[in-house]
N, C-alpha and C positions, 0 to 999 in steps of 0.2 A: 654469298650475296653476289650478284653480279658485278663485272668491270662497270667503271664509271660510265658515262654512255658519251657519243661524239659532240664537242660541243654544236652550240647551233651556230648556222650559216647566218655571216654576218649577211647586211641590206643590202649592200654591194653584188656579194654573192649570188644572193637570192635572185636580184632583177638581172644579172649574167645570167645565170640558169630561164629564166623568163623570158630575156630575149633570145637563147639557142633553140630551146622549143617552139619557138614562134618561126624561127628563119628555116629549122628544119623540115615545119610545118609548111613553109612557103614553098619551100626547093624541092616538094615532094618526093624526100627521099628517109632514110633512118640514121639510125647510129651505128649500127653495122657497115652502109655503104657509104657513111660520111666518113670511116675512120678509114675506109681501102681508099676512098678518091684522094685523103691528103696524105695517106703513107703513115698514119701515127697507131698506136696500139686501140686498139677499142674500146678497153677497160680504160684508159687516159679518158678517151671521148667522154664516155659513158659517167666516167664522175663529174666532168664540168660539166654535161647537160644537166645534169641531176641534180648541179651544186652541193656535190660532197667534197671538192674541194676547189680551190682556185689554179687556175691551167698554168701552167707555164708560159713565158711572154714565146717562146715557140709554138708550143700548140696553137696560143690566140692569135699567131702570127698566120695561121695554116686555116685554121677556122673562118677569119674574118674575109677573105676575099672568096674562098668555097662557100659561104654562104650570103655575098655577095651585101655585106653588112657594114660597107663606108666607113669602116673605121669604132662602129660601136663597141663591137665584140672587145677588141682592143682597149678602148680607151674603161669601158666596165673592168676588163681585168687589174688594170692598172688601180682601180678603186680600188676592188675584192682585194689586190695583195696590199695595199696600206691595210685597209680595216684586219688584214690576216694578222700582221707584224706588230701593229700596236697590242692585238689580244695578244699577242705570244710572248710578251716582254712584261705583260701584265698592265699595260696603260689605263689608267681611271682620266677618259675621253671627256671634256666637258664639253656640254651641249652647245650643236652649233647657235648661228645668233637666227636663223631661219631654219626651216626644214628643206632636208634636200627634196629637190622635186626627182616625180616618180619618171621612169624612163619609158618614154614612147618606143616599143618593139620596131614601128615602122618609120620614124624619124632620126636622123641622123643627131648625133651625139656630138654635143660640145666637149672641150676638156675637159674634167673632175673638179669642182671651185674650189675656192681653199679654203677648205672647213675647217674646223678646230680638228679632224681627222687627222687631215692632211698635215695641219702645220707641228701634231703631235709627234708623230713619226719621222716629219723631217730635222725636226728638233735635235730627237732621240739620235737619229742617224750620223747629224753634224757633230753632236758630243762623241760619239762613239769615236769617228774618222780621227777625233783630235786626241784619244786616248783616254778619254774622262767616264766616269761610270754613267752607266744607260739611263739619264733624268734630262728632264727636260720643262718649261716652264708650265706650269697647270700639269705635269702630268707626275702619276707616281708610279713608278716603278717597282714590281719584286727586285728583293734581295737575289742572288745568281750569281757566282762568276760565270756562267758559262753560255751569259750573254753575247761572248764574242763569237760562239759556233753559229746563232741564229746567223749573222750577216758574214760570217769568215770561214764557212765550212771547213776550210785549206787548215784551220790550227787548231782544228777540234780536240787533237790529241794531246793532250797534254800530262807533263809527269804527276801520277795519283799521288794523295797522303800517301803513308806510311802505313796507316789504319784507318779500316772504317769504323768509325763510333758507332754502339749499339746508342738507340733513346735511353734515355735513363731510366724511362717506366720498363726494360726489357733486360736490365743490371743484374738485376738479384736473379739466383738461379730459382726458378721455381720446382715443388715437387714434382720427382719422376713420374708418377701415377699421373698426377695432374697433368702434366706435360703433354704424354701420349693421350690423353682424354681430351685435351685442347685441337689435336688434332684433325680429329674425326669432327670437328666444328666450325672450326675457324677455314677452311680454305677454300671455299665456294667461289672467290676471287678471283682465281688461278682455273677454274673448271674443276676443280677437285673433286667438290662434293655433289648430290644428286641433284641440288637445285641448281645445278650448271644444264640441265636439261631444258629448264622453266624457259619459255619466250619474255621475260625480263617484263612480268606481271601488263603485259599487252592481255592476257584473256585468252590466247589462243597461240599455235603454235607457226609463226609465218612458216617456214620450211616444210612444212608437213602441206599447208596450204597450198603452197607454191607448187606441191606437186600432184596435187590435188586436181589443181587447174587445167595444168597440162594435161590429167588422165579424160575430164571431161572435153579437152578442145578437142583432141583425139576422137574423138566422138565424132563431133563435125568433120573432122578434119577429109579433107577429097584424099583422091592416091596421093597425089605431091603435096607435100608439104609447103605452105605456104610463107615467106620470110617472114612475115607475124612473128609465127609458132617458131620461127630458126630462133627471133629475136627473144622470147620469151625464155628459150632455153639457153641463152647465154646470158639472160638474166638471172635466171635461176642459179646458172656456176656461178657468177659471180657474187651472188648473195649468199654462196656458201662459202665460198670462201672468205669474205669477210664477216661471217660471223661462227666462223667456224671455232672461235675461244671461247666463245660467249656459249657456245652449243659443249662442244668437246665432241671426240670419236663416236663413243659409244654412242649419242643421240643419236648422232648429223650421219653418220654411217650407214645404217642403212635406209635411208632417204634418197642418199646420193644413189646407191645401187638400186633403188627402187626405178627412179628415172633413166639409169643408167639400161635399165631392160626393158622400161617402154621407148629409149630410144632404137633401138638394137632391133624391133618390131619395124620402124623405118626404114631403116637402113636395107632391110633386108627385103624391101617392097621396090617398084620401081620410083626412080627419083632424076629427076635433069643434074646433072653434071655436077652446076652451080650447087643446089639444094645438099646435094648428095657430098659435096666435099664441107660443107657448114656439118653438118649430120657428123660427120667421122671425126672431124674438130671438137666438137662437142661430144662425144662417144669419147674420146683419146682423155679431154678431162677429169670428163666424171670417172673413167676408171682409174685415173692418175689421183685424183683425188680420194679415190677408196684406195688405193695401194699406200699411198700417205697415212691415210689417216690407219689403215693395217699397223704400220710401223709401231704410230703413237702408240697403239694396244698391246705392241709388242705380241704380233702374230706375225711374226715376217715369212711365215710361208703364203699364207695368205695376200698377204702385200707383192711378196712373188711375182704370182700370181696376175695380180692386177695388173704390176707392172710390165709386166708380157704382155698381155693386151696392149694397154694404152702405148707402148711402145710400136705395136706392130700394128696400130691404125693410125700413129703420127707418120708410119713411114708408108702406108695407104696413102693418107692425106698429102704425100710429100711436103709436110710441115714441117721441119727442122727445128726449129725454135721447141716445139714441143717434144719433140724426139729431144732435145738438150735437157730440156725440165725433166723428162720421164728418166733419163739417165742418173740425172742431179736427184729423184726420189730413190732409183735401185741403189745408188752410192749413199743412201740413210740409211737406207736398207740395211745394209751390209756393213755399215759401223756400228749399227746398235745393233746388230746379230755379231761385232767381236770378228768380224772379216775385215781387218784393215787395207790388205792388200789388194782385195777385190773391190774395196769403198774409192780406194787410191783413182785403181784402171778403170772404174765405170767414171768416176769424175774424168778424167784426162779423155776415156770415149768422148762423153756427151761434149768437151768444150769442143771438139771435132765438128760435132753437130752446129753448135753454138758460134761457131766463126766469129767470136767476138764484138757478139752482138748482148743483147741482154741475159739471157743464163748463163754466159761464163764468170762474171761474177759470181756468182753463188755459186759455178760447180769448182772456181779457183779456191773459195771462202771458205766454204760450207764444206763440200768434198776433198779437193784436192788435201788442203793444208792441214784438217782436222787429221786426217788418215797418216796421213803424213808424220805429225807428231806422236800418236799411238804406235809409231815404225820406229819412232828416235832419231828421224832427219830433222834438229833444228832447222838447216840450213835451208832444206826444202821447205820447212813450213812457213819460215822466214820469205824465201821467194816467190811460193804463192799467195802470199797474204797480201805480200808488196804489187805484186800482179793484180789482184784484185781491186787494191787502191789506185791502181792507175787507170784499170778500165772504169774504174769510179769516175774520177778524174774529168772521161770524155765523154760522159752519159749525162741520161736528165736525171736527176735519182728525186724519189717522190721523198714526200718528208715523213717526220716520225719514225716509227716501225714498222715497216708494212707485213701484211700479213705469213706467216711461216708460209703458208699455202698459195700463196700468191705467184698465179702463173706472169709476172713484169717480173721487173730490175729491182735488186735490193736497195732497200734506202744505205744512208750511211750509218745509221744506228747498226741495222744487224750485221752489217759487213763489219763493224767494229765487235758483235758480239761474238761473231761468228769467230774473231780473228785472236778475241779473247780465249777463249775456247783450246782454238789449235796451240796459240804458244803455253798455254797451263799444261799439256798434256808434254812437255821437254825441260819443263822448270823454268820457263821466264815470268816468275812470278810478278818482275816490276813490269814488265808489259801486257801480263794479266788484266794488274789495276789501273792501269793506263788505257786501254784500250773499254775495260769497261766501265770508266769516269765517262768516256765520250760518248759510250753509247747511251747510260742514263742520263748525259747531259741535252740529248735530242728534245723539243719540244712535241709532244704527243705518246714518248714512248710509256707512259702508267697506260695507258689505254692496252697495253699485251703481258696482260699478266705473268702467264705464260715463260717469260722472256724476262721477263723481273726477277720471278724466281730464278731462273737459269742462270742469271748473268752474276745473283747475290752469292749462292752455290758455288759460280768457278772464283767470287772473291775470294768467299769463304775456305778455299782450298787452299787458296796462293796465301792467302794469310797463319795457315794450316801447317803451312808445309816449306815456305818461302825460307830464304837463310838466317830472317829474324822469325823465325818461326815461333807464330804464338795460339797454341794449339784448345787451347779455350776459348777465345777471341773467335777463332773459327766456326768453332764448333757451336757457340750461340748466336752467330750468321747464319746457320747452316736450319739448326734447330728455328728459327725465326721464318726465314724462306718454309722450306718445309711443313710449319703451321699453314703458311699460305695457300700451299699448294693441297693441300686433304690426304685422305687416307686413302685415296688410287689416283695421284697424277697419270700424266699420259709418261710414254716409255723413257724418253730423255731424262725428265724430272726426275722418275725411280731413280735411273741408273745414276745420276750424279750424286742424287743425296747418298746411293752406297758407295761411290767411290771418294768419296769425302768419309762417309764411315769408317771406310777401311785404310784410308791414309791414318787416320786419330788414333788409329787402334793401338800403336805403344803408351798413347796416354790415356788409358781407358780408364787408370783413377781418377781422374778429373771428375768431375761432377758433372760438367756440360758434356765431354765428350761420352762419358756412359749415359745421357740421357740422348744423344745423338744417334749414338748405337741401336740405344731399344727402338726408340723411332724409325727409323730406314728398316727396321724388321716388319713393322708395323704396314710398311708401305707394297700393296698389291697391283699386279695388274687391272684394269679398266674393263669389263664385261663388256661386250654388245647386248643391246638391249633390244 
């Protein structure tokens, strides 16, 4: 079955998003040349226009005098992040005593009134500051401790149980037979299974659509490329890449390389300067994005491959930032190809690139420290990890999970999963489950299956293998993730559920752990389709 779907945009939201496309509409300009005139990421823009999510009080700080907007842009966001915060805490909002009035695009904006919104939230907030659990009058509350990372990011971490309790419907061991037969059914959630292909029962496939489109503008299209078509094709990556769980490799793969060689047709025509360096950005992703998703399938020649390209047209583009991302994909490369030492030096390349900007994060997290631990440098994985929390630290970081594929900044979820990861592979088992309390303690992170599985896996191990080692416990984590995930995860997923196999393997009489065994046999690579 598919991930749950994003929730919907609160009203706040909605009329934020209503008035950007109106001002941008005004200042005759796009989302492309509005994200270069105030210096911020594009894919940032591109969600608040769209209202897929609420901007940070910087962005709308940047926004609101560039689009010459007195203060609205501003004072909407400030609504959008109350209605954000009260959904994320779980608040049952009672109706205010009027309805809010709708927002004039071209009239200037008073403050936010104090709705029962408002006065929920502030509530919520006052209790919080004073040490009290997150209630508030008229409103209720989810049960959570982990209420305090929404508003305290800084103590997100905190020391795990001991154990994670399986549900009780998940206690008994089931039969072997059965087991492996549950699996080839149950994982569609994670992209597992073949209905990870379906466009999530819309009728049609958007991605296929979307390129669709492009091959007819083409058509029309003069010798230059008009920034229209530049903008469509960064719409395009980017609607790959955020539904690139929902799709998986095998679908979403060759789509991307389908576009990826009607850009290349461009490129290779005459183009102004401008156009022609948009063209090579977009060219550098899409094959970044197919050497990626190579990895998931566990083709890393292929992915290779890719990565040679997109690497040698980010340094066309003199685009750095992406020459760091393309480094941070060859350094996956080369861990799930069992090259530590080369995963190590292409992370420590790319942050060269990355001048501690947004990819060094992930090539500290994800790269550096992971490799690092498969080499037997506690020490080192210890101080890149800590590195990466610091450039956490001075950055915006978006919320949730954001996407594995996601050319921005790692939110704090995966820097924590990431960071989960590297200390399991040297035995810090209590920093294992420490680190990955905090990252499924993030609000949004069920939305990445994907990352659920992975994170339950490295519990699974540490719980596995830890100095109270409880090696059935584990192994029906492991067996439970793993149902999740189907009979051909992508290449991570494989490879963890077998190195959780083969840690269990002295306790193979166990029941759980030999039903753990047959399972991870069971598990294939992912075809192209």
């Amino acid at each position: 079955m598919p991930p749950e779907p994003a929730p919907e945009p609160t009203e706040a939201l909605l009329e934020l998003s209503t008035l950007l496309k109106h001002l941008i509409v005004e200042a005759n300009t796009n989302i492309t040349r509005l994200a270069e005139t105030i210096g911020s990421p594009r894919q940032q823009v591109s969600r608040a226009v769209n209202g897929r999510e609420v901007p940070s009080i910087d962005l709308a700080a940047k926004l609101d005098p560039a689009l010459n907007a007195d203060g609205r842009v501003l004072a909407l966001r400030e609504r959008a992040d109350r209605e954000r915060r009260a959904r994320n805490i779980g608040a049952i909002i009672p109706a205010d005593d009027a309805p809010q009035p709708a927002v004039n695009p071209q009239a200037p904006l008073a403050s936010p009134p104090d709705s029962a919104l408002g006065r929920a939230v502030t509530a919520v907030e006052v209790n919080l500051s004073r040490g009290g659990r997150p209630a508030a009058a008229g409103v209720t509350v989810g049960d959570g401790a982990w209420i305090r990372t929404l508003f305290s990011p800084e103590d997100a971490i905190q020391p795990a149980p001991e154990r994670q309790e399986l549900p009780a419907s998940t206690n008994p061991a089931p039969q072997r037979g059965a087991m492996v037969e549950a699996i080839g059914t149950a994982g569609d959630a994670a992209g597992g299974g073949s209905s990870g292909s379906a466009p999530q029962d819309r009728g049609y496939d958007r991605q296929t659509e979307l390129v669709e489109v492009g091959v007819r503008l083409r058509y029309f299209a003069t010798p230059t490329v008009p920034s229209s078509f530049l903008d469509y094709l960064d719409d395009v990556v980017e609607d790959c890449v955020e539904s690139y769980e929902a799709r998986g490799p095998a679908a979403l793969m060759p789509l991307i390389v389908r576009q990826r060689n009607e850009v290349q047709t461009l490129i290779e025509g005459w183009q102004p300067a401008r156009a022609r360096q948009r063209l090579l950005r977009v060219a550098c992703r899409l094959s970044g994005l197919a050497g990626y998703m190579a990895v998931n399938l566990g083709d890393f020649r292929l992915a290779r491959a890719y990565c040679a390209e997109a690497f040698t047209l980010a340094r066309v583009a003199e685009d750095d930032n992406l020459a760091a991302w393309v480094r941070g994909t060859e350094s996956l490369c080369a861990y799930y190809a069992g090259d530590y030492r080369r995963a190590r030096d292409l992370a420590r390349e790319g942050q060269t690139y990355a001048a501690g900007g947004p990819q060094a994060i992930r090539l500290a997290v994800n790269g550096e420290a992971r490799a690092l631990g498969h080499l037997g440098d506690r020490d080192g994985v210890r101080e890149a990890v800590g590195r990466a929390f610091q450039l956490a630290g001075n950055a915006e970081l978006p919320a949730g999970m954001t996407p594995c594929t996601s050319f921005g900044v790692y939110s704090l979820a995966r820097i924590a999963a990431n960071a989960a990861t590297a200390h399991l592979a040297v035995g810090d088992t209590a920093l294992v489950q420490s680190y990955a309390q905090t990252a499924t303690a993030m609000a949004g992170v069920d939305r990445s299956p994907w990352s659920d599985v992975l994170i339950s896996l490295d519990v699974a191990t540490a719980l596995a293998t830890g100095d109270d080692a409880d090696p059935e416990h584990g192994a029906k984590l492991g067996i439970e993730a793993l149902t999740r995930a189907g009979t051909q995860p992508i290449e991570s997923i494989r490879q963890r559920g077998r190195e959780l196999a083969r840690r269990t393997t002295p306790w193979r009489s166990l029941p759980a752990v030999a039903d753990l065994a047959e399972i991870t046999q069971t598990l294939s690579r992912r075809p192209l389709r």
